[in-house]
PARO-97576 format. One record per residue (C-alpha): x, y, z. Coordinates in steps of 0.001 Angstrom, whole numbers, padded with zeros to 6 digits, always signed. Layout:
<rs>
XYZ/...
</rs>
This chain:
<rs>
+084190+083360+154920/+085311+080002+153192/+082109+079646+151710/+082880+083325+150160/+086184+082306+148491/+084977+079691+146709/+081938+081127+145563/+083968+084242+144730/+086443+081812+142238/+083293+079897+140623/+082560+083671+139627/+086021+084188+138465/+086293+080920+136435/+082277+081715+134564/+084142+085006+133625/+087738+084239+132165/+086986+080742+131053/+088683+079131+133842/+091444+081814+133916/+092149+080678+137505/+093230+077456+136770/+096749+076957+135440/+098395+077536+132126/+098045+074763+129939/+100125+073820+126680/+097757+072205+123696/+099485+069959+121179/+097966+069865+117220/+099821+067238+115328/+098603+065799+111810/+099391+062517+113131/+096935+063652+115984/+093366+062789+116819/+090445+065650+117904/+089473+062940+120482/+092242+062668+122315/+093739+064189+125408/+095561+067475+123188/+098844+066684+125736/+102273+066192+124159/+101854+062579+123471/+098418+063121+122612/+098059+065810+120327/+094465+067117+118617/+094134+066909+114905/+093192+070015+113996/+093927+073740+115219/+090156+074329+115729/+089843+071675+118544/+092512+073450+120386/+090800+076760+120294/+087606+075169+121189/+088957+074194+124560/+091947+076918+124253/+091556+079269+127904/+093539+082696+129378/+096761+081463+130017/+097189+078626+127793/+099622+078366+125042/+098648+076049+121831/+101320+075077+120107/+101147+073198+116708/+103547+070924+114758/+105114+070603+111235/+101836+070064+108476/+099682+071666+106021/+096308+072029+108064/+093192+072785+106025/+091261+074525+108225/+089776+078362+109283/+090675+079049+113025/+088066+080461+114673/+089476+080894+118511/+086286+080979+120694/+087789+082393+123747/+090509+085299+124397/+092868+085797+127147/+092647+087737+130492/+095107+090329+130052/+098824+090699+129287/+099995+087588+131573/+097016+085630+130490/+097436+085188+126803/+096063+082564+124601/+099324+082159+122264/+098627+080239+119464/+102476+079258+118068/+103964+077354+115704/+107022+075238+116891/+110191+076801+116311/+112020+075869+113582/+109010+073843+112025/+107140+074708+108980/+103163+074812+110031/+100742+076309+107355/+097290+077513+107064/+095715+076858+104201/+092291+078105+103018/+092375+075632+099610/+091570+071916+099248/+093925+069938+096878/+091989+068443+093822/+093040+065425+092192/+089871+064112+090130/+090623+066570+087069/+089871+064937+083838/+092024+066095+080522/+090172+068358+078231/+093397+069122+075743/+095633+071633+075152/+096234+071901+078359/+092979+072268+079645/+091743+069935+082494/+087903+070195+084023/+086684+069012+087437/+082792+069262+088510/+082501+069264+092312/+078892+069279+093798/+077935+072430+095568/+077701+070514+099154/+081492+070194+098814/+082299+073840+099496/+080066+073609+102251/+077969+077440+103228/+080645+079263+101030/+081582+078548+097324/+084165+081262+096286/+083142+080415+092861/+079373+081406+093125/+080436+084889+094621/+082063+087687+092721/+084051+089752+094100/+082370+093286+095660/+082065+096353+097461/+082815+099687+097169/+085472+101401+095271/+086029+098466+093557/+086495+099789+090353/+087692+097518+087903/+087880+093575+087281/+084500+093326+089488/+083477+089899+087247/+086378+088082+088999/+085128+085223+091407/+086270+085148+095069/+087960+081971+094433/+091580+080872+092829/+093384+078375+091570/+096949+076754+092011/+099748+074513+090804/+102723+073883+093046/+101843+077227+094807/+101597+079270+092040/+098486+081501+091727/+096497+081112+088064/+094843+083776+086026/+090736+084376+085871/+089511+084656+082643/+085701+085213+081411/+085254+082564+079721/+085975+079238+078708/+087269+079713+075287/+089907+081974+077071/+091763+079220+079101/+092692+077400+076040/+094304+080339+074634/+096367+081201+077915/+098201+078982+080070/+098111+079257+083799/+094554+080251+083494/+091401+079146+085043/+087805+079797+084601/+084462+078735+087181/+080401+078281+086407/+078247+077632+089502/+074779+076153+088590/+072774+075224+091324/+073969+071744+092340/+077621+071922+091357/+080768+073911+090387/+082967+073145+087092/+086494+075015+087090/+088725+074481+084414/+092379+075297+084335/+095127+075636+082367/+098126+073377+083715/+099864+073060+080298/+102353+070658+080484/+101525+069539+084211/+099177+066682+085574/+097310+068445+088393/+096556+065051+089778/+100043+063902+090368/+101211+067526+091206/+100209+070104+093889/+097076+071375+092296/+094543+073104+094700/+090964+075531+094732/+090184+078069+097686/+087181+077072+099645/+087343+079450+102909/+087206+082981+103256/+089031+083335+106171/+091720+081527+107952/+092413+082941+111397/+089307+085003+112594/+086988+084789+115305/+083779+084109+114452/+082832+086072+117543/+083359+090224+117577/+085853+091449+120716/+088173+088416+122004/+091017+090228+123505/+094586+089085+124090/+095386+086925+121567/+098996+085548+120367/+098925+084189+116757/+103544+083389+115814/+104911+081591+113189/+102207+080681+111310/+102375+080484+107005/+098888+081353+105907/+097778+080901+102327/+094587+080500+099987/+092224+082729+101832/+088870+083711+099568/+087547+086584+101464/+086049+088904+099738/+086612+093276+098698/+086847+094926+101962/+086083+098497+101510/+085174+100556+105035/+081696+100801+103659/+080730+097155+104885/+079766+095997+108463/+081953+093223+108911/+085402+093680+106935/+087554+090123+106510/+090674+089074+105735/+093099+086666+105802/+094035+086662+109693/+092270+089092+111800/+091041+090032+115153/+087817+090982+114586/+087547+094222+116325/+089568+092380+119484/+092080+094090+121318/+095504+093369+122220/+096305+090779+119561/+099918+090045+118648/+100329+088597+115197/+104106+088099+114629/+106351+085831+112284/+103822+085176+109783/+103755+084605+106453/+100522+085594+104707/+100769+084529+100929/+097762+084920+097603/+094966+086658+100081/+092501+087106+097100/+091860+090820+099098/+093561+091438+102172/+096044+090010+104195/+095853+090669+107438/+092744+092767+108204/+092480+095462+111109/+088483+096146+109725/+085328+097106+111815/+082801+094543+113022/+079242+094676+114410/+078675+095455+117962/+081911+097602+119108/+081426+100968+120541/+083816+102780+118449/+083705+106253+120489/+085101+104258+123331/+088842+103869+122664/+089954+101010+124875/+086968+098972+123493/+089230+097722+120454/+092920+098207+118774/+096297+098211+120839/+097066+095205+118434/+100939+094287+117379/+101421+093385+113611/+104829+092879+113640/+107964+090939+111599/+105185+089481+108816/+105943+088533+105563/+102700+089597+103385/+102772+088905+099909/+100755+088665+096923/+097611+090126+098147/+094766+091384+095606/+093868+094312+097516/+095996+094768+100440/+098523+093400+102685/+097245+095249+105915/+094234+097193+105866/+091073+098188+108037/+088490+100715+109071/+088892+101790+113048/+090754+098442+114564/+094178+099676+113588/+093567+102393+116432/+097019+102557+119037/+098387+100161+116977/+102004+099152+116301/+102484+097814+112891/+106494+097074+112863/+109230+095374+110936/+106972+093682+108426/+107576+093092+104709/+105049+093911+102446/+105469+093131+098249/+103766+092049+095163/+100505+093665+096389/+097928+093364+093334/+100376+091807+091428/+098562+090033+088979/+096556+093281+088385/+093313+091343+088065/+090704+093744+089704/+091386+096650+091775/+090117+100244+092919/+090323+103034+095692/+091507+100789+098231/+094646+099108+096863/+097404+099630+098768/+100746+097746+100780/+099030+099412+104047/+095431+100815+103477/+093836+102556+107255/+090565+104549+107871/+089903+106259+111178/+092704+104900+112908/+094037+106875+115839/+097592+107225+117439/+098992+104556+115332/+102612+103945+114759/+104168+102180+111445/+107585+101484+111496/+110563+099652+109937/+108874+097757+107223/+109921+097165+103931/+107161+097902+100910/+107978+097381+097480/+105741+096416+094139/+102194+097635+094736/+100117+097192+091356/+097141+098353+089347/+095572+098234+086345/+093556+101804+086264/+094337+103678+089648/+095311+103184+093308/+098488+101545+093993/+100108+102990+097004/+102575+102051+099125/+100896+103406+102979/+097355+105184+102146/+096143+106866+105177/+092004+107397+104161/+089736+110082+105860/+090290+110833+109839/+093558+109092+111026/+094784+111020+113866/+097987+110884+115658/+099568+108865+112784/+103597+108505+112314/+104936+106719+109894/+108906+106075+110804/+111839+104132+108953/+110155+102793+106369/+111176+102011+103069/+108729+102288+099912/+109628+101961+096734/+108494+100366+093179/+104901+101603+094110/+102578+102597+091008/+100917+105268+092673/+102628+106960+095418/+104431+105583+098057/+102749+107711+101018/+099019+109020+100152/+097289+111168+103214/+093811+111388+102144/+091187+113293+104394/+093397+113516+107560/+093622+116300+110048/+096624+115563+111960/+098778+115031+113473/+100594+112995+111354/+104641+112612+111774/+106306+110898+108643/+110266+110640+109962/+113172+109149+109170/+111801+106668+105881/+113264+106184+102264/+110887+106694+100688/+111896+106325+096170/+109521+107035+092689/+106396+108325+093145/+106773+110754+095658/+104001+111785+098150/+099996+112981+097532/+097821+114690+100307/+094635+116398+100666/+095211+116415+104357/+096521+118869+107327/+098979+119238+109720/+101863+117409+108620/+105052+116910+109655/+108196+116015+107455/+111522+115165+108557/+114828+113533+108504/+113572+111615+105225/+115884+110745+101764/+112906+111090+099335/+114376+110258+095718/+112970+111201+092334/+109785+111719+095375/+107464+114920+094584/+104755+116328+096956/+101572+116578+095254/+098490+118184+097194/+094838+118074+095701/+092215+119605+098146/+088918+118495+098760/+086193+120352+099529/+083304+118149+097935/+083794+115816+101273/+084323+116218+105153/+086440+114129+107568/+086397+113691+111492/+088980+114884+113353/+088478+113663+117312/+089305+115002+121015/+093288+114110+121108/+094094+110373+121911/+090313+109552+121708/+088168+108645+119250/+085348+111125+120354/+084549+113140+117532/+084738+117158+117588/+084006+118389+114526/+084449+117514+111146/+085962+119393+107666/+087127+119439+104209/+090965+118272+102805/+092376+121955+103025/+095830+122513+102564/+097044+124023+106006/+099858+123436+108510/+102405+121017+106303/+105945+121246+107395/+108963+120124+106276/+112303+119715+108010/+115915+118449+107561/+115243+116144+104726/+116839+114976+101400/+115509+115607+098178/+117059+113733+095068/+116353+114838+091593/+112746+115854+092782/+112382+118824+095247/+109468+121341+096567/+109678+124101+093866/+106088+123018+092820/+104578+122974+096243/+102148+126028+096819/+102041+127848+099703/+098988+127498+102503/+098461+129169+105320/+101025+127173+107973/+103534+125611+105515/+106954+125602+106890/+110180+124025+105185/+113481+124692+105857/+117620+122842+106847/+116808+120615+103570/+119386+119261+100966/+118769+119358+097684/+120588+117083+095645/+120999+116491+092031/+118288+119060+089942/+115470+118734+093137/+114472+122353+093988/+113530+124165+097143/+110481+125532+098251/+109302+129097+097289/+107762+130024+100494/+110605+129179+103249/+114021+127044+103125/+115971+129949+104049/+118793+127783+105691/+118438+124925+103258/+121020+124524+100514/+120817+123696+097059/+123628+121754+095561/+124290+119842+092209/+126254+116979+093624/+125624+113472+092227/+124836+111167+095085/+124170+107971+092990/+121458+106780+094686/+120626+103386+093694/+118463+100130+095071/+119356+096319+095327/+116684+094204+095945/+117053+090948+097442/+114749+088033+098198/+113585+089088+101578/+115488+092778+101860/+117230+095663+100071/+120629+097531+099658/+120136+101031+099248/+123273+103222+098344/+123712+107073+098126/+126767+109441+098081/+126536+113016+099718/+129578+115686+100143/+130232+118022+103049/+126784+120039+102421/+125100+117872+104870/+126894+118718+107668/+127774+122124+107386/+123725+122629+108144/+123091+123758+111833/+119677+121762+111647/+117251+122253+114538/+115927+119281+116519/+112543+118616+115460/+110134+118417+118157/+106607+119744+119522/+108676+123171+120432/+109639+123336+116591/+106719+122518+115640/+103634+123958+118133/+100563+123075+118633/+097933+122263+115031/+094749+123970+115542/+092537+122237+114008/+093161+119227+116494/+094528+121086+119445/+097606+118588+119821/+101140+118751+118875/+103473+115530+117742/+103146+113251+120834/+102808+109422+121674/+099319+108063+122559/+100481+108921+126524/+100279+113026+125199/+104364+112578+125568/+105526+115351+123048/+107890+113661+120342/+111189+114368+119563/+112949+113099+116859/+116215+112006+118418/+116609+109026+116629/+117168+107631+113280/+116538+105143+110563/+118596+102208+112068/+117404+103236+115737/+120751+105236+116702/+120360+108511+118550/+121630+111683+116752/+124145+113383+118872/+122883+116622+117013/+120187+117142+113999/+121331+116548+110465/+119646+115857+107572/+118151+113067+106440/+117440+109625+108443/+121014+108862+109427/+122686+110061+112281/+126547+108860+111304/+126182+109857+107813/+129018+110241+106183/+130763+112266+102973/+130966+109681+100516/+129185+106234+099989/+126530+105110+102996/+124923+101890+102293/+121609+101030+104680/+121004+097648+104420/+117057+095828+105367/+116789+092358+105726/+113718+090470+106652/+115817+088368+109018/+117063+090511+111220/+113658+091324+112294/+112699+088036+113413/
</rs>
C-alpha cells in the first residue's frame, strides 16, 4: 500500500510539474543573476528563467527595471488554488519591453541620424524585413512591423528616405540580406545620449506553447511589441500579452503601451478543439491600461469565449492612423461566446479610410453583454454588431457620437444615455454566420445578417433618436426619453415620451478618466418603466435562449451604471437619478 502512494505522487508530480510540492516565490531582480538560486537574496536576471523553472502553485514576483525580454511561461498552473502568478511588486515600476535601446547612430543632418545593424542582431525576427499583413488590412500595408522611439515617444514610417528629412519624428528601414539601416528623424535630440530605441520582438508575454491554463500575469507595463496584423483569418493570432488559446488566465493592472497591432490578444492557435467549450477562454482581462495600439487594444478570434473583460481603459487606438482596415477597433471579438464586457472606459479610436470602432462584435458572438461602458470620441461607431445572432444584452453604458451599426439579431437595449448616438442597420445576405447550441460552442446552423428581434427599452436618447429605424419582424421599443430633437420609433414607444428639454450633456476628459454631466426634468420619472428581464423579453428563436449568464441564469437588469440596485425601473443607467444636474464620474484608479 506504501509502495502505492508514492508511486501514485511520482504520477502526480510528471503531470502538474511538481504541483505536489509546495508553493514557491521566484525573485527577478536586474541586479540578479540566471545562475543563481531565484530566492529573495538571490534573485534570477531575467523573467524567462523564472518561467523556465516557474510550477502550479508558485508565485514569481519581479522587481523595479526595464527587462528586455519576451516571456514565454513554459508551464501553467493546476487549477484555481494552483496558480502560476507572475506579479510585479507593489508599488514598483517593472516593464516589459519588446525594443533594444540604440546608441551607435551616426549624424546624417538635418536631423537625420543612420545606424546599420547586422541582420544576426535581431536574431530569427527583424521587424524591419517584414511588412505588415493579413487580411482586411486595407490601407498603409507598406508599413514595416517595426518602430522607432525617443524618450517613449512613437515615430512616424515613411516610404522613403528622402521623406525623413522633410518630417521630423520620422523614421524609415531597408533590410538587405546581411544588415538593417533605419534612419530617424530626432531633430534637435542626440539619440545616443537620450532614450532612443527599435522593436526587435513580436511578442512580449506569450507562450510559445498552445493551452497553458491558470495563469496570473499583475502589474506589469508592457511596451514595444512588433507583432504583426492579426485578422481571424490566420492560424496563430499574436499580440502583445496573450494566452495563447490557454484558459483561465488573469491579466490585471497592466499597462500595455505602442503594440504595433494588438494589445492584448484573445486570438486562436493551432491544436485547440474549438467545439469543446472548456478546452479554452474563462480568461479575466481586467483594470488594464491599453493605449496606443495600431490595430487594437483587445482583440481575438474564439479565446475571448466566457470571458470577463472589466474595468479596463482603452484610448488612442490607431492613433497615428498609419495603416488600418476591417479590424480596427478599442475591443475587436469573433466567435466569442457568453462573454461579458463591463465598466471600461474607450475613447479615441482612429482611421484613415474605414473601421474605427469603439467594441466591434464580428460574425457569431453569442451570449454577448456589453454593460457600463463608456465610448466616446470613436470615428466609426462606438458599438458595431456585425454577423451576430444573439443574444446580445447592451445595458446600462454611455455610449456618445457615432451611435450604433448592426447587421445582427436579437438584441437587447436598455437603461443606456446614448447622445447625438443613431442606430444604423445594414443587412447582409451575401454572407452567413454560426449561431451555436446555447452556452456551447457546438454549431447548429448558420445564416445571413437579417434584421429580426432588436429591442429597445428604458433608454435615453439625446439629440439623436429611432425615427429612422425600420421596422423587422420582432422589433420592440418602448418607456424611452427623448431628449433634445431625438425622435421615437415609428413602430412601438407607445409609453415613451418625447420632450424638448435641454439636458446639457457634456464630457470632461481627464488623464486616466472622465466627467460626464447631463440635466433631465421630471419626465424621467413619471415613466412606469418595466423591469427588463427574460419575461420582458422571451425567448429569440433563432438561438433558442433568452438573456441569461453562461450558468442559463435568466438576467435581470436590476442594477445600474455605478453597480447600485434600482429600487424600481427608470430610464437610463442610473438608478438615483435625479431632476437637475447628475454628474457620473470614471476614474482609472478606482478600479485598481
Amino acid at each position: 500500500m506504501r509502495k502505492e502512494i508514492v508511486l501514485a505522487a511520482a504520477c502526480v508530480a510528471v503531470m502538474f510539474g511538481d504541483a505536489g510540492l509546495s508553493a514557491r516565490e521566484i525573485h527577478v531582480s536586474k541586479a540578479g543573476r540566471d545562475s543563481d538560486a531565484g530566492d529573495r537574496n538571490n534573485p534570477y536576471l531575467t523573467i524567462n528563467k523564472a518561467a523556465r523553472v516557474a510550477r502550479p502553485g508558485d508565485t514569481v514576483t519581479v522587481h523595479a527595471g526595464t527587462y528586455r525580454e519576451w516571456v514565454k511561461p513554459v508551464h501553467g498552473g493546476a487549477g484555481e488554488g494552483k496558480r502560476i502568478t507572475y506579479r510585479a511588486v507593489p508599488g514598483e515600476k517593472v516593464i516589459v519591453k519588446g525594443s533594444e535601446r540604440i546608441t551607435s547612430w551616426t549624424r546624417e543632418g538635418a536631423g537625420v541620424w543612420k545606424v546599420e545593424l547586422p541582420n544576426a542582431f535581431f536574431g530569427d525576427y527583424n521587424p524591419y524585413a517584414l511588412k505588415l499583413s493579413g487580411g482586411w488590412l486595407n490601407y498603409g500595408k507598406w508599413h514595416h512591423r517595426g518602430d522607432v522611439y525617443l524618450n517613449g515617444e512613437a515615430f512616424y514610417e515613411k516610404e522613403t528616405a528622402g521623406q525623413v528629412k522633410q518630417a521630423g519624428q520620422s523614421w524609415h528601414c531597408q533590410a538587405s540580406d546581411e544588415a538593417t539601416t533605419i534612419r530617424a528623424n530626432f531633430g534637435d535630440a542626440n539619440p545616443n545620449t537620450e532614450l532612443a530605441e527599435i522593436n526587435v520582438r513580436e511578442s512580449l508575454f506569450m507562450p510559445e506553447v498552445t493551452g497553458l491554463k491558470y495563469i496570473t500575469v499583475d502589474g506589469f507595463g508592457f511596451a514595444h511589441a512588433a507583432a504583426n496584423w492579426a485578422p481571424p483569418v490566420i492560424e496563430l493570432q499574436t499580440g502583445a500579452v496573450g494566452p495563447r488559446m490557454g484558459k483561465h488566465w488573469i491579466i490585471q493592472n497592466c499597462t500595455v503601451v505602442n503594440a504595433r497591432c494588438v494589445g492584448i490578444i484573445l486570438g486562436q492557435a493551432p491544436g485547440v478543439e474549438y467545439d469543446d467549450i472548456d478546452a479554452y477562454g474563462d480568461h479575466i482581462i481586467r483594470n488594464n491600461v491599453i493605449k496606443r495600439c495600431g490595430q487594437a487594444g483587445i482583440a481575438g478570434q474564439k479565446g475571448a469565449t466566457r470571458s470577463l473583460i472589466a474595468g479596463n481603459f482603452i484610448e488612442d487606438t490607431n492613433y497615428r492612423r498609419e495603416f488600418g482596415g476591417w479590424e480596427t477597433a478599442a475591443i475587436k471579438l469573433h466567435n466569442s461566446v457568453d462573454t461579458v464586457i463591463t465598466g471600461n472606459l474607450i475613447r479615441g479610436v482612429y482611421h484613415q479610410q474605414q473601421a474605427a470602432y469603439g467594441i466591434w462584435m464580428d460574425f457569431g458572438n453569442q451570449g454577448t453583454r456589453i454593460t457600463r461602458n463608456i465610448i466616446y470620441d470613436t470615428e466609426a461607431e462606438t458599438i458595431f454588431l456585425e454577423m451576430n445572432h444573439g443574444p446580445a444584452l447592451i445595458d446600462n453604458n454611455i455610449l456618445a457620437g457615432k451611435g450604433l451599426k448592426s447587421n445582427s439579431e436579437a438584441t437587447l437595449i436598455a437603461h443606456n444615455l446614448l447622445v447625438d448616438s443613431w442606430y444604423k442597420y445594414q443587412p447582409d445576405t451575401n454572407r452567413r454566420s454560426q449561431y451555436y447550441k446555447p452556452h456551447t460552442t457546438i454549431a447548429e446552423g448558420v445564416k445571413t445578417g437579417t434584421a429580426k428581434d432588436e429591442r429597445w427599452y428604458n433608454n435615453i436618447f439625446i439629440r439623436r433618436g429611432l425615427d429612422d429605424v425600420k421596422d423587422a419582424p420582432g422589433y420592440e421599443s418602448d418607456y424611452n426619453v427623448f431628449y433634445e430633437g431625438a425622435e421615437e420609433s415609428s413602430f412601438g414607444d407607445e409609453h415613451s415620451v418625447v420632450d424638448a428639454f435641454a439636458t446639457g450633456f457634456t464630457h470632461e476628459g481627464h488623464r486616466l478618466g472622465v466627467t460626464i454631466k447631463f440635466s433631465v426634468n421630471g419626465t424621467v420619472s413619471s415613466l412606469e418603466a418595466p423591469w427588463v428581464d427574460a419575461n420582458l423579453v422571451g425567448v429569440f428563436s433563432t438561438v433558442g435562449q433568452t438573456i441569461e449568464d453562461r450558468h442559463s441564469s435568466p438576467i435581470k437588469v436590476d442594477t445600474d451604471f455605478n453597480g447600485n440596485k434600482y429600487s424600481r425601473p427608470i430610464p437610463g443607467p442610473l438608478a438615483n437619478l435625479k431632476q437637475g444636474v447628475n454628474e457620473i464620474v470614471w476614474m482609472f484608479e478606482k478600479y485598481r
